[in-house]
mmCIF file of the N, C-alpha and C atoms, coordinates in Angstrom:
data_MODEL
# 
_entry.id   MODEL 
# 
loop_
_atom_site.group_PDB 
_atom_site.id 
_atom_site.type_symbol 
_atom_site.label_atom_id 
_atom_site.label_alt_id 
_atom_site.label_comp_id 
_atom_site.label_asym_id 
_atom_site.label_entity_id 
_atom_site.label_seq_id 
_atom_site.pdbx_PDB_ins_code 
_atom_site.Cartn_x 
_atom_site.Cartn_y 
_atom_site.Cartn_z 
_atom_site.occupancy 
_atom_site.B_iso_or_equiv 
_atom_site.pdbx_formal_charge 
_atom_site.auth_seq_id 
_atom_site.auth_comp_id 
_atom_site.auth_asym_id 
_atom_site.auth_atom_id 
_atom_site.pdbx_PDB_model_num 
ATOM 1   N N  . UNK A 1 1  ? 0.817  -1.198 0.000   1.00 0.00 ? 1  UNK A N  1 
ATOM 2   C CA . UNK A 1 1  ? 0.000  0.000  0.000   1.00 0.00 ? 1  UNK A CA 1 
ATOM 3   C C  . UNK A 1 1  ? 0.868  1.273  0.000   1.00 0.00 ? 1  UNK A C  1 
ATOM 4   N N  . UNK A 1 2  ? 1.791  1.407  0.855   1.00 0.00 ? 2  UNK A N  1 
ATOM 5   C CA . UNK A 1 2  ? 2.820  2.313  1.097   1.00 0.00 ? 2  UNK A CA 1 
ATOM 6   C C  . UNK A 1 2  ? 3.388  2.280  -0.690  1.00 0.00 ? 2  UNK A C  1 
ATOM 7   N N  . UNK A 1 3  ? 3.948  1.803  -0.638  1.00 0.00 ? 3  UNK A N  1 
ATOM 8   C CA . UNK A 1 3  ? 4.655  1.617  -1.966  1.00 0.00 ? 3  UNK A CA 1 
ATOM 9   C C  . UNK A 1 3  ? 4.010  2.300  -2.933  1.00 0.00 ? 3  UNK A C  1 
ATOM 10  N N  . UNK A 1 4  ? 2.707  1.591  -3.111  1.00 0.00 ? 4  UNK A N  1 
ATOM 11  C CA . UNK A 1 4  ? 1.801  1.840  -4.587  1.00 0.00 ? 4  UNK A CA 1 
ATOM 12  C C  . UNK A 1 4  ? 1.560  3.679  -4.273  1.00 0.00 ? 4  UNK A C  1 
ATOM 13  N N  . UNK A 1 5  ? 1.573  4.337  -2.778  1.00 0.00 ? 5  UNK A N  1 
ATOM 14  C CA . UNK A 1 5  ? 1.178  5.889  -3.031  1.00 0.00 ? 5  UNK A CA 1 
ATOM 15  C C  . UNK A 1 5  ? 2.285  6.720  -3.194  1.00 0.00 ? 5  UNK A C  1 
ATOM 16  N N  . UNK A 1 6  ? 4.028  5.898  -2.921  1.00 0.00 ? 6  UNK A N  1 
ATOM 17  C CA . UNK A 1 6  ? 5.048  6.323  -3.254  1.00 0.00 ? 6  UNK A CA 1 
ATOM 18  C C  . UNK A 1 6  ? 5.282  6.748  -4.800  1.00 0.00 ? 6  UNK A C  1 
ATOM 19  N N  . UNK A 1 7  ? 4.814  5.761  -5.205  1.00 0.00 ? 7  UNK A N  1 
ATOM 20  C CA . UNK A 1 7  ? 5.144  5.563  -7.002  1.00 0.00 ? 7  UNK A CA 1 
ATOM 21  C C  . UNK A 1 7  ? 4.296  5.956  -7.875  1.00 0.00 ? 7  UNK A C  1 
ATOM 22  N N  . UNK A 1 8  ? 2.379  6.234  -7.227  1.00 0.00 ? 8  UNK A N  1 
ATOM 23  C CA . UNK A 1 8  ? 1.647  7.504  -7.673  1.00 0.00 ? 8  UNK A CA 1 
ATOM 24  C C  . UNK A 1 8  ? 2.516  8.969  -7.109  1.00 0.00 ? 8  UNK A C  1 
ATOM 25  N N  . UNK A 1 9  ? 2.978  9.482  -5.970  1.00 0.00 ? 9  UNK A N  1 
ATOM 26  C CA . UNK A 1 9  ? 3.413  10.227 -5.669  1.00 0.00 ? 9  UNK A CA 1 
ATOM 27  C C  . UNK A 1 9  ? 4.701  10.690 -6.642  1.00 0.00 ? 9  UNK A C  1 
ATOM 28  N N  . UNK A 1 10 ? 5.464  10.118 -6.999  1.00 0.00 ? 10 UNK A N  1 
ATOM 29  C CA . UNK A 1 10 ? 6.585  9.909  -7.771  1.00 0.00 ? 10 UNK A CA 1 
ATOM 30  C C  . UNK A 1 10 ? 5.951  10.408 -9.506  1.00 0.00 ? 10 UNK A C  1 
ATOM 31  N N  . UNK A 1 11 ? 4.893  9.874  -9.855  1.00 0.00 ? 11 UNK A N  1 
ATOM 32  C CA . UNK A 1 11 ? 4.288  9.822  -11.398 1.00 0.00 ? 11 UNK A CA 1 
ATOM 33  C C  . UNK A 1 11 ? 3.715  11.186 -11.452 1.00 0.00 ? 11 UNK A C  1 
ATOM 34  N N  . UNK A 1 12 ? 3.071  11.979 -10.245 1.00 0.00 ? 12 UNK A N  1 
ATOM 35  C CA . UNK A 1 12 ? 2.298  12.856 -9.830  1.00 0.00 ? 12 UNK A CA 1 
ATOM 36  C C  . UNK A 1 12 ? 3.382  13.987 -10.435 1.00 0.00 ? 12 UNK A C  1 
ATOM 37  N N  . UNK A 1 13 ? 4.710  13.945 -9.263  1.00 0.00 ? 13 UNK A N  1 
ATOM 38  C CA . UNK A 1 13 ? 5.592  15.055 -9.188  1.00 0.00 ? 13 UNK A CA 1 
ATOM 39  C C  . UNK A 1 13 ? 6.260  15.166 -10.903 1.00 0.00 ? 13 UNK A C  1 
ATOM 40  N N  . UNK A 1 14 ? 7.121  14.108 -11.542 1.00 0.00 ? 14 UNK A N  1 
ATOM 41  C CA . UNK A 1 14 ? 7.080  13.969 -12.543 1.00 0.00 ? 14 UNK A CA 1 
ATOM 42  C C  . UNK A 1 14 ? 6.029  15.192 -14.060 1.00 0.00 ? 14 UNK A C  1 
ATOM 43  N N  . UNK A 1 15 ? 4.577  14.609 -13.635 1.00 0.00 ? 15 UNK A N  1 
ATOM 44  C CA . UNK A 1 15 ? 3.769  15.380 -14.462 1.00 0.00 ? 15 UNK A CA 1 
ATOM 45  C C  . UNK A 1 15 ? 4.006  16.404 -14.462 1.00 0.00 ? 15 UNK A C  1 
ATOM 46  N N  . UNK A 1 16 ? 4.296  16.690 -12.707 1.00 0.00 ? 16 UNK A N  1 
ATOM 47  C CA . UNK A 1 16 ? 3.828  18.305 -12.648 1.00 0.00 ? 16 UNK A CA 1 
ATOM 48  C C  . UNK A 1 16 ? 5.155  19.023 -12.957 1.00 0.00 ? 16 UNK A C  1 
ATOM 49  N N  . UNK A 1 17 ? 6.316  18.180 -13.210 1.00 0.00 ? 17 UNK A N  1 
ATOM 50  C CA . UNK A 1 17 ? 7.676  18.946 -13.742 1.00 0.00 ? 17 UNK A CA 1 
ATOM 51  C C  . UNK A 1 17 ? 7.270  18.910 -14.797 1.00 0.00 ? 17 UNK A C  1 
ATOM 52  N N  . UNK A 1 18 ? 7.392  18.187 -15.508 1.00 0.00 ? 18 UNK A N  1 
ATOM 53  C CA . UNK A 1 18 ? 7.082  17.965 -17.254 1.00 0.00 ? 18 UNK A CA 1 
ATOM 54  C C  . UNK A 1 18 ? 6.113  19.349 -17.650 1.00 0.00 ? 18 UNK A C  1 
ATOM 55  N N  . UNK A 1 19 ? 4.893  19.435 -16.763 1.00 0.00 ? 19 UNK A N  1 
ATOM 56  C CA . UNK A 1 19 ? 4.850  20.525 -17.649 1.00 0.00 ? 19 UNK A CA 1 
ATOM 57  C C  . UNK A 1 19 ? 4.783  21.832 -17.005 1.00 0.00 ? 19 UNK A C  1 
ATOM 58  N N  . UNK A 1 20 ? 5.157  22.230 -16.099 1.00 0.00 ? 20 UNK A N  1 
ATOM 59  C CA . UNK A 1 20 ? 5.691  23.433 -16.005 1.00 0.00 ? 20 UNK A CA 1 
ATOM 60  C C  . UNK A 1 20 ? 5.996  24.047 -16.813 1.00 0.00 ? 20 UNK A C  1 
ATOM 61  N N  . UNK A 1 21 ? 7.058  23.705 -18.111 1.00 0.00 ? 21 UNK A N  1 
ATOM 62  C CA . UNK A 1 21 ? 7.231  24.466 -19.153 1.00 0.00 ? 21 UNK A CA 1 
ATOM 63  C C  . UNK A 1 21 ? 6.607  24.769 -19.830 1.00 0.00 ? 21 UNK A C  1 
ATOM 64  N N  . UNK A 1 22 ? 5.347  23.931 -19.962 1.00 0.00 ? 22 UNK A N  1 
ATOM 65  C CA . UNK A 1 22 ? 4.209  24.519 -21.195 1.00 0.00 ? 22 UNK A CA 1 
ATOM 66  C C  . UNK A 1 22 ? 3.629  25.765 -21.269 1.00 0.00 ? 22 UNK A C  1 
ATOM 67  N N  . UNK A 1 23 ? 3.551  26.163 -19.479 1.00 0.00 ? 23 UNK A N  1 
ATOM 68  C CA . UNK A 1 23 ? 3.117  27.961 -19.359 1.00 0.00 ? 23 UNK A CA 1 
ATOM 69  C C  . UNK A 1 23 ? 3.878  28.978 -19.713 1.00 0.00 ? 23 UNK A C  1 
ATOM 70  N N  . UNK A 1 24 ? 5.117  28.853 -20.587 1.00 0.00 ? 24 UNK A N  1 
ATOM 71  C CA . UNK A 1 24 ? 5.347  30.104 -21.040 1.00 0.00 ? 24 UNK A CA 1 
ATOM 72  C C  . UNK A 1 24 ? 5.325  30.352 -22.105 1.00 0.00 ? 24 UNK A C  1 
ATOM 73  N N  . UNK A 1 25 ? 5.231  31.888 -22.062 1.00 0.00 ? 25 UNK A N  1 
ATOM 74  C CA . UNK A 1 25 ? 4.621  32.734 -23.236 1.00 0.00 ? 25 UNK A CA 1 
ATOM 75  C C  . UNK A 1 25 ? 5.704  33.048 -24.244 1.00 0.00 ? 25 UNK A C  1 
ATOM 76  N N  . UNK A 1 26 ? 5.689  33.529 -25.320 1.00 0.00 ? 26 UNK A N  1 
ATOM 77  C CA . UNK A 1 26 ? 6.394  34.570 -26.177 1.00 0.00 ? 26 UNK A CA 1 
ATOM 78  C C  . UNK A 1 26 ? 6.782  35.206 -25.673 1.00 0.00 ? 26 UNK A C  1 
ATOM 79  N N  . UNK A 1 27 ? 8.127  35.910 -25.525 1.00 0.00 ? 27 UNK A N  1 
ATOM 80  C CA . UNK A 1 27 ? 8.873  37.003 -25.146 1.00 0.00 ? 27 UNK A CA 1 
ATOM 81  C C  . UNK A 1 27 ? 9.542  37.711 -26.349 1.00 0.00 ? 27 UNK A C  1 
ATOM 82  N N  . UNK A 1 28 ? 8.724  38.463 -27.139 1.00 0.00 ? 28 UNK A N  1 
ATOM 83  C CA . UNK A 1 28 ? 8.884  38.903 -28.205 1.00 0.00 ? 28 UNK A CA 1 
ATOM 84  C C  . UNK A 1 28 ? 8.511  40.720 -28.555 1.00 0.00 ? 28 UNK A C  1 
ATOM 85  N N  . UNK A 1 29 ? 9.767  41.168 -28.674 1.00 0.00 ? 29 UNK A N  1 
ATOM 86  C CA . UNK A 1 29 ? 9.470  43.158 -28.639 1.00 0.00 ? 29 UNK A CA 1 
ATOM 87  C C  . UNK A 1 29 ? 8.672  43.263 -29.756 1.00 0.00 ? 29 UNK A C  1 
ATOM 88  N N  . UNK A 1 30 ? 7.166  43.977 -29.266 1.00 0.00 ? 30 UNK A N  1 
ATOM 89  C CA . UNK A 1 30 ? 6.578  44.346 -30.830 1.00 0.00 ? 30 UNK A CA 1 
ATOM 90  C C  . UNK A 1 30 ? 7.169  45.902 -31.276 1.00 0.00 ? 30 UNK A C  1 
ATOM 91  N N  . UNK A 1 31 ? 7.696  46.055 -31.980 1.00 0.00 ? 31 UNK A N  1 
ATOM 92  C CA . UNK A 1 31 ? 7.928  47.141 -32.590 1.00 0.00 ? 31 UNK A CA 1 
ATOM 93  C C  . UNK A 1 31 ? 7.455  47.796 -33.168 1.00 0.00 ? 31 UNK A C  1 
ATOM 94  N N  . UNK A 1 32 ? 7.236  49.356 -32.906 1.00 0.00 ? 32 UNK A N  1 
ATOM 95  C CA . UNK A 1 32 ? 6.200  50.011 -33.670 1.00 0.00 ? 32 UNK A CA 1 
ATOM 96  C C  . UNK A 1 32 ? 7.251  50.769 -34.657 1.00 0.00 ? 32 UNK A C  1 
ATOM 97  N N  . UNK A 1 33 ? 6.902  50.777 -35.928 1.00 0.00 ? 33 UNK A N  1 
ATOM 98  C CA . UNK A 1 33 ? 7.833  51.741 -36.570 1.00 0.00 ? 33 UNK A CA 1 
ATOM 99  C C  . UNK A 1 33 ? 7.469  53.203 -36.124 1.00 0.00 ? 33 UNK A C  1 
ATOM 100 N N  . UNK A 1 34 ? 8.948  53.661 -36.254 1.00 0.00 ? 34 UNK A N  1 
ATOM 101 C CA . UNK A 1 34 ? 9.339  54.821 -35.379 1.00 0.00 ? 34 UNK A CA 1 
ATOM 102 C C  . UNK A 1 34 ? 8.727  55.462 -34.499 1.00 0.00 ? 34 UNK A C  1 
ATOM 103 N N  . UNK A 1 35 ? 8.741  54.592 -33.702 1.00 0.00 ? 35 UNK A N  1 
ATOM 104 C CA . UNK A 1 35 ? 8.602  54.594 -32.228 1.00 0.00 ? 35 UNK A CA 1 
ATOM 105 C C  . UNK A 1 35 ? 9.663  54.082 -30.945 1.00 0.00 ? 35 UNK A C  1 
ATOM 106 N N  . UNK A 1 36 ? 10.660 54.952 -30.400 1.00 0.00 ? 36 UNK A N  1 
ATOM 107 C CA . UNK A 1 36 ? 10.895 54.446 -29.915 1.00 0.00 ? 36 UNK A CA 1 
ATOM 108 C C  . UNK A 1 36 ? 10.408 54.213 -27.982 1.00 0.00 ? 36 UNK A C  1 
ATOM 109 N N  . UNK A 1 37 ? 10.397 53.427 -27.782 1.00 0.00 ? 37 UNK A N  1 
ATOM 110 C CA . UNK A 1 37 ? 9.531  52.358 -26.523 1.00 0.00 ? 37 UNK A CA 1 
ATOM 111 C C  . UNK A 1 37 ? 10.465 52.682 -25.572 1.00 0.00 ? 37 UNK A C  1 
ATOM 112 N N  . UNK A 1 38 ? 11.748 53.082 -25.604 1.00 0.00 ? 38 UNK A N  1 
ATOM 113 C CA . UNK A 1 38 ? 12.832 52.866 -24.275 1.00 0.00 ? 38 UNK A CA 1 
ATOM 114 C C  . UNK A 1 38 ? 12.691 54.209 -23.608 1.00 0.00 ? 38 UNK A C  1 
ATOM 115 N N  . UNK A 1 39 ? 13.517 54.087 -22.639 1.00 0.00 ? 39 UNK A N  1 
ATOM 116 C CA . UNK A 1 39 ? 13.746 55.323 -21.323 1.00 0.00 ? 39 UNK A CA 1 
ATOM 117 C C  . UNK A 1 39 ? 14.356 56.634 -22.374 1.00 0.00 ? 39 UNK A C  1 
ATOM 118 N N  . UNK A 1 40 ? 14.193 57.575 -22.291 1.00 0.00 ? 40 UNK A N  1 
ATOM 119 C CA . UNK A 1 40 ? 14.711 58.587 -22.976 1.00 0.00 ? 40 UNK A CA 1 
ATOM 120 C C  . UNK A 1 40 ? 16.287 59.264 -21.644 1.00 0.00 ? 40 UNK A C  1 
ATOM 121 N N  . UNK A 1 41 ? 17.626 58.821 -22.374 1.00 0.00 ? 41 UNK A N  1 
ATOM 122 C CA . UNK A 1 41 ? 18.652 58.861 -21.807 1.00 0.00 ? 41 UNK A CA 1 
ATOM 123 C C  . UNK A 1 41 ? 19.068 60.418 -21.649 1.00 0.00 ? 41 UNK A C  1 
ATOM 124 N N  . UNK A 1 42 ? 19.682 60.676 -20.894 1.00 0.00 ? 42 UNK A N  1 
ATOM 125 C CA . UNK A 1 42 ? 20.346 62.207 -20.695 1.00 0.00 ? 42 UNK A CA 1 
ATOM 126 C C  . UNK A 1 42 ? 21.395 61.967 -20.871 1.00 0.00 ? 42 UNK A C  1 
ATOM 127 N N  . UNK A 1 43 ? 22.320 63.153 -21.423 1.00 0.00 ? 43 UNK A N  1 
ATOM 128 C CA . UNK A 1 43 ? 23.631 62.944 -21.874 1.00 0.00 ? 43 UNK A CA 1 
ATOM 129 C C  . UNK A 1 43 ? 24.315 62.529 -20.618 1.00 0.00 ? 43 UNK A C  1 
ATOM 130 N N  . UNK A 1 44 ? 25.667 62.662 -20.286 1.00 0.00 ? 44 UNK A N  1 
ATOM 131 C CA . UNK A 1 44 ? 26.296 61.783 -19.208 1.00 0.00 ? 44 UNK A CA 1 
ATOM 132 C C  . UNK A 1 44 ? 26.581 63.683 -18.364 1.00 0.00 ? 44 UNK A C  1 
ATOM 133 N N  . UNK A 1 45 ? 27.114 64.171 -19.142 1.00 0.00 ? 45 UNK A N  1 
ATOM 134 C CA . UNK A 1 45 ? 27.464 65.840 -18.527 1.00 0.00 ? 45 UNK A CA 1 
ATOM 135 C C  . UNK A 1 45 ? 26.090 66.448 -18.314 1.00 0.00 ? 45 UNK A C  1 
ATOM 136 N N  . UNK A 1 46 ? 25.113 66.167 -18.343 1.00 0.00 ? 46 UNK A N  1 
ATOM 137 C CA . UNK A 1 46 ? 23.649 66.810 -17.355 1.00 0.00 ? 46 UNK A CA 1 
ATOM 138 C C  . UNK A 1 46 ? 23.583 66.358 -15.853 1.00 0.00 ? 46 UNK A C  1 
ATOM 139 N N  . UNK A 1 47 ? 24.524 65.212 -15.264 1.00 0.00 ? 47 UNK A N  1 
ATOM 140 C CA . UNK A 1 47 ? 24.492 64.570 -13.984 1.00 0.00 ? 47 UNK A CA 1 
ATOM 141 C C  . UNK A 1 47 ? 24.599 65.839 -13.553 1.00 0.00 ? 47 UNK A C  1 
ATOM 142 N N  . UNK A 1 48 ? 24.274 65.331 -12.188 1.00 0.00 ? 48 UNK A N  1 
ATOM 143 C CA . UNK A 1 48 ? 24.753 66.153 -10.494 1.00 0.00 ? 48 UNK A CA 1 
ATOM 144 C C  . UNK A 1 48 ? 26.491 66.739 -10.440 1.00 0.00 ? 48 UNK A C  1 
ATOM 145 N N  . UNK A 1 49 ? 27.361 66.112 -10.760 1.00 0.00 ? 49 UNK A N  1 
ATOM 146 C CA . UNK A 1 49 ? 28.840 67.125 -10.691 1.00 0.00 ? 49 UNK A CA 1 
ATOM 147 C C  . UNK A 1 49 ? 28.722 68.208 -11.331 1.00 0.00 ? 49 UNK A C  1 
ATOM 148 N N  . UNK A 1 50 ? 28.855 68.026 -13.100 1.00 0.00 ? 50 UNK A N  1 
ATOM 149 C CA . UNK A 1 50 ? 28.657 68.987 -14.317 1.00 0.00 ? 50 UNK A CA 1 
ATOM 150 C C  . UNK A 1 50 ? 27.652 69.613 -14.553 1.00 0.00 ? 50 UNK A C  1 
ATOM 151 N N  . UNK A 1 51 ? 26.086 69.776 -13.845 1.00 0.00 ? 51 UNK A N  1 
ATOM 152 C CA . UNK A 1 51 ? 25.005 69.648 -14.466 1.00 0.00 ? 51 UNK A CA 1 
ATOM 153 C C  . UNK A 1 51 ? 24.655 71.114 -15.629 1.00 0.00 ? 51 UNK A C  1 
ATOM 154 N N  . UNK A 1 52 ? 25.103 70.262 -16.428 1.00 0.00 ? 52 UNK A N  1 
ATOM 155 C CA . UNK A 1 52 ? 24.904 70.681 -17.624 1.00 0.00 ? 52 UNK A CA 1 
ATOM 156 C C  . UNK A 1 52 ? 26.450 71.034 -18.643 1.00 0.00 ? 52 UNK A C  1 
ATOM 157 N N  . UNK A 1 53 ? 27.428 71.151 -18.067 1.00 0.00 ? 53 UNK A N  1 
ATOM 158 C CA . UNK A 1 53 ? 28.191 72.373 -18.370 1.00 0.00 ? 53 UNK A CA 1 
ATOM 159 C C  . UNK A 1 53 ? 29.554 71.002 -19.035 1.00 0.00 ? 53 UNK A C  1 
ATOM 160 N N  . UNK A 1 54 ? 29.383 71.076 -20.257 1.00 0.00 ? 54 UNK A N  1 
ATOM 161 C CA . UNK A 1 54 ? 30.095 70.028 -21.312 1.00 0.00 ? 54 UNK A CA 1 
ATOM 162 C C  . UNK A 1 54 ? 31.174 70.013 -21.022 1.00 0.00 ? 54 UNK A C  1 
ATOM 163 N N  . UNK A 1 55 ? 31.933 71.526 -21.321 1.00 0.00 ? 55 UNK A N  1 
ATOM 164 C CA . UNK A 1 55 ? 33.015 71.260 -21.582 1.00 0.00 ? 55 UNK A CA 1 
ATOM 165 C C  . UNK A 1 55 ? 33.775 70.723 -20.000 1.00 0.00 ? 55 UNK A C  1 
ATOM 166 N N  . UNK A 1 56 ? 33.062 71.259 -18.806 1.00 0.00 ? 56 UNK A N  1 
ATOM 167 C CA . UNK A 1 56 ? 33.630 70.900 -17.682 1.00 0.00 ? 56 UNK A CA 1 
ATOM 168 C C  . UNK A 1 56 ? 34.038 69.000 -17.386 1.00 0.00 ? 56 UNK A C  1 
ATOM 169 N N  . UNK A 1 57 ? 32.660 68.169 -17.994 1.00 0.00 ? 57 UNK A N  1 
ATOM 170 C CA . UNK A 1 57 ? 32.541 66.907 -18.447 1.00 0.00 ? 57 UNK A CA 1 
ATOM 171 C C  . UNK A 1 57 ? 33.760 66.362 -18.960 1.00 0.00 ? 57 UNK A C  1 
ATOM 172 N N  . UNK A 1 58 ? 34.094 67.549 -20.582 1.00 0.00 ? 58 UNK A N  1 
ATOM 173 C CA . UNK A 1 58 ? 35.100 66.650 -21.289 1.00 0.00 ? 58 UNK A CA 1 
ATOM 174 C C  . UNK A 1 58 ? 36.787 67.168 -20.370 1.00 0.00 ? 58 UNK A C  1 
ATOM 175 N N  . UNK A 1 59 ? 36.747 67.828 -19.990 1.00 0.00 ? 59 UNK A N  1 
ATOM 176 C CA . UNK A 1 59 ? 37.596 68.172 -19.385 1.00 0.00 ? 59 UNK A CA 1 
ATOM 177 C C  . UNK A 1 59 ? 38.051 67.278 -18.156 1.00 0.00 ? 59 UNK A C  1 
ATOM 178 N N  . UNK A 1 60 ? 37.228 66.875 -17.339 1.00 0.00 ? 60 UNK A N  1 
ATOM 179 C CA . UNK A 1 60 ? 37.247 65.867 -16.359 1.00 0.00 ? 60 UNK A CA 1 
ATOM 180 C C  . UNK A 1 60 ? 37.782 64.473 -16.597 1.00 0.00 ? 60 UNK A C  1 
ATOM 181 N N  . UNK A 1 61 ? 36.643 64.384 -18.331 1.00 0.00 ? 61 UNK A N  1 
ATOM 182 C CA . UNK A 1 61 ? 37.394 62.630 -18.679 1.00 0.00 ? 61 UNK A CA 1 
ATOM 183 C C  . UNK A 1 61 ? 38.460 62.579 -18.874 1.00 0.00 ? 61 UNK A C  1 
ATOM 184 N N  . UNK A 1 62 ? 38.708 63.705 -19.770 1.00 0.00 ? 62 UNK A N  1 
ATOM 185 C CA . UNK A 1 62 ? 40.282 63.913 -20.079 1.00 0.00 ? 62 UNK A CA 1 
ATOM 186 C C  . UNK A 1 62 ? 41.411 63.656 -18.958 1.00 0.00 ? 62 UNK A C  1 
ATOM 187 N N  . UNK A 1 63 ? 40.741 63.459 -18.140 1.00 0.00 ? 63 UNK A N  1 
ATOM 188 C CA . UNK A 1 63 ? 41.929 64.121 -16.657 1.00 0.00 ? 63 UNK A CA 1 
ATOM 189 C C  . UNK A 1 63 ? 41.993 62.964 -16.049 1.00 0.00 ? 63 UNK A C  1 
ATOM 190 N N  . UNK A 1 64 ? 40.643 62.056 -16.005 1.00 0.00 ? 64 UNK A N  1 
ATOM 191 C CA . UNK A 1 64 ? 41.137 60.720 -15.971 1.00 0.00 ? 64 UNK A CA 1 
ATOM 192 C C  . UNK A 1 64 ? 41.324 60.095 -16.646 1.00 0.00 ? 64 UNK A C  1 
ATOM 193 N N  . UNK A 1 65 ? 41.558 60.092 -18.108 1.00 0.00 ? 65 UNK A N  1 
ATOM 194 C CA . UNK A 1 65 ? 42.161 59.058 -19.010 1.00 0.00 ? 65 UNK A CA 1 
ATOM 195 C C  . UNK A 1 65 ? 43.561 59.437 -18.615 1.00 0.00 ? 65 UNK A C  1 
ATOM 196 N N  . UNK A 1 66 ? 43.553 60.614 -18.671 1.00 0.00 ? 66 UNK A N  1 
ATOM 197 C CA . UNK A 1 66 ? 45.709 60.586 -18.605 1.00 0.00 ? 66 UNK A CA 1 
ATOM 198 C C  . UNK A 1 66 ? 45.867 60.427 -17.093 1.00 0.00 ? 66 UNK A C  1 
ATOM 199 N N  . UNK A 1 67 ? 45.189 59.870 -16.175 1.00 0.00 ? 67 UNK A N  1 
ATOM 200 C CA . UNK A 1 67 ? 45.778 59.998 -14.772 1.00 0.00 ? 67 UNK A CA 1 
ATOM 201 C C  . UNK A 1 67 ? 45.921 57.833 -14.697 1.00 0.00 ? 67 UNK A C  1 
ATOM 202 N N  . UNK A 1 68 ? 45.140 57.632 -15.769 1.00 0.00 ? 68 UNK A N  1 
ATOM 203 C CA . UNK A 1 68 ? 44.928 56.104 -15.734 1.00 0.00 ? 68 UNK A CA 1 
ATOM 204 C C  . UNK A 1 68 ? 46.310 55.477 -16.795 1.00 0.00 ? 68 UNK A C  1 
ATOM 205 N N  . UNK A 1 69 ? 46.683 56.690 -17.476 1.00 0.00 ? 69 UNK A N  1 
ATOM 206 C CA . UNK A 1 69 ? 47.513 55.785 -17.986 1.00 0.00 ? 69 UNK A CA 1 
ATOM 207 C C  . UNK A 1 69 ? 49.093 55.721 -17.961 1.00 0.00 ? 69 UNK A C  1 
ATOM 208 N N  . UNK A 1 70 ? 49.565 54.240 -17.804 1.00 0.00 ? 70 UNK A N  1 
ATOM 209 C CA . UNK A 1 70 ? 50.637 53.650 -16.873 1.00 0.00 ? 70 UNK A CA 1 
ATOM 210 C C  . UNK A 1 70 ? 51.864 54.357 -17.391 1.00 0.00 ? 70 UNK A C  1 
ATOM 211 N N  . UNK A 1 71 ? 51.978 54.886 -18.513 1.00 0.00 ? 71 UNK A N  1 
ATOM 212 C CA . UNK A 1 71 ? 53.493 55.535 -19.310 1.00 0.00 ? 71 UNK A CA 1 
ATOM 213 C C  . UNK A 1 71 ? 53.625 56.808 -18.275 1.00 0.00 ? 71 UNK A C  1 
ATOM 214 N N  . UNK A 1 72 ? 52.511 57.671 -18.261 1.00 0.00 ? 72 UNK A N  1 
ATOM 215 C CA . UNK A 1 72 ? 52.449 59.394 -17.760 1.00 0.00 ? 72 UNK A CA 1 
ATOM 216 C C  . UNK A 1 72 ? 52.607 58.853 -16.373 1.00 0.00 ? 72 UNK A C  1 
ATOM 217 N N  . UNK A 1 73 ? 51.825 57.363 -15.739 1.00 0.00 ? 73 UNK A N  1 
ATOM 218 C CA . UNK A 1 73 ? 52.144 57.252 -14.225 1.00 0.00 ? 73 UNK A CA 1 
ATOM 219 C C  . UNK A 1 73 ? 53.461 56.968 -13.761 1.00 0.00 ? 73 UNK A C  1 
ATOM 220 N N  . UNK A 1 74 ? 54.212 56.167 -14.560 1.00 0.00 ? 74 UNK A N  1 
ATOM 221 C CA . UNK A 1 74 ? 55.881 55.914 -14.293 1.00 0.00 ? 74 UNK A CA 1 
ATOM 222 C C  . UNK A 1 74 ? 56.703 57.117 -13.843 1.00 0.00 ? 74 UNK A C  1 
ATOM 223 N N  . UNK A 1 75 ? 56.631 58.149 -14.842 1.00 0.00 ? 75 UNK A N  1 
ATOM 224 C CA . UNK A 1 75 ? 57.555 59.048 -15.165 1.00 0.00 ? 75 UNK A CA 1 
ATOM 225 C C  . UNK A 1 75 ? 57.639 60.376 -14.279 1.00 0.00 ? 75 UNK A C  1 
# 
């Protein structure tokens, strides 16, 4: 008796793995022509340090690209 509700129990769990997968859907972007659907990005120099002010931005990267690189750090 034990046995026989082990091995329904067993056939049961089985089913219910097997189809788990059948519930999913399409994950598919409908695209509207020209439309675009995403977050509308702000340039990177509108943040909180620069806000707004470019050239201060390019000026900054500038200052860490040459502070990152290992030739200008040796010398």
């Amino acid at each position: 008796m034990i046995r026989r509700a082990v091995v329904t129990l067993a056939a049961a769990s089985a089913l219910v793995a097997a189809l788990t997968g059948c519930g999913e859907s399409p994950q598919v972007v409908q695209y509207k022509q020209g439309k675009y659907q995403g977050k509308p990005d702000e340039p990177a120099y509108a943040t909180a340090p620069w806000n707004g002010n470019k050239q201060e931005w390019e000026q900054a990267l500038a200052t860490r690209n040459q502070n990152q690189n290992e030739y200008k750090r040796i010398r």
